[in-house]
C-alpha positions, 0 to 999 in steps of 0.5 A: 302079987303086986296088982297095979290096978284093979283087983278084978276086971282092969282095963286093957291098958292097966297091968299086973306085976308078980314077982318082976314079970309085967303081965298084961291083961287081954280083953277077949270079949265080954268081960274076959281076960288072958294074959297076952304073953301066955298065948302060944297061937291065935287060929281061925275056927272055920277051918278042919283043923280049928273044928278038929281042934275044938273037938279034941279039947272038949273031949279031953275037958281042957276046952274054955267058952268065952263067947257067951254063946255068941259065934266063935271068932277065933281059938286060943291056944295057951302055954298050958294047953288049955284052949279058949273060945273067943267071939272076937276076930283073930284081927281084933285080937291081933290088934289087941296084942300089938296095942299092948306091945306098946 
């Protein structure tokens, strides 16, 4: 593994190297992060699905919290099917990945 940055709690705007691929890191609030090309679907937990979603990861333990008991703003679903809790906007985010992009 190849870091181009800090070891631990880099910056959005730094990125990672493993074997070739550019990894880079998404803040997620709170000091948390997920790489962002790793992020399958972004979805609005106020909704049935999203509560039912919820639900179903936490039963089956592949539920993360990352909201640091604030509310949840948005749902992560990941490539790997882990699902993370997010108290930061779905737009935010989205704005996020986009600032990454470039």
């Amino acid at each position: 593994i190849k870091d181009c940055g800090k070891s631990l709690g880099f910056p959005q705007s730094q990125s990672m190297e493993i074997k070739g691929a550019i990894m880079k890191p998404l803040n997620i609030g709170f000091n948390n992060y997920v790489i962002d090309e790793r992020i399958i679907s972004i979805v609005v937990p106020d909704t049935s699905p999203g509560r039912r979603l919820r639900e179903d990861a936490k039963n089956r333990e592949i539920l993360i919290d990352a909201t640091a008991g604030r509310k949840t703003r948005a749902i992560l679903i990941m490539d790997n099917g882990t699902i993370i809790l997010s108290a930061i906007n779905v737009e935010t985010l989205i704005q996020r990945i986009e600032q990454n992009g470039e």
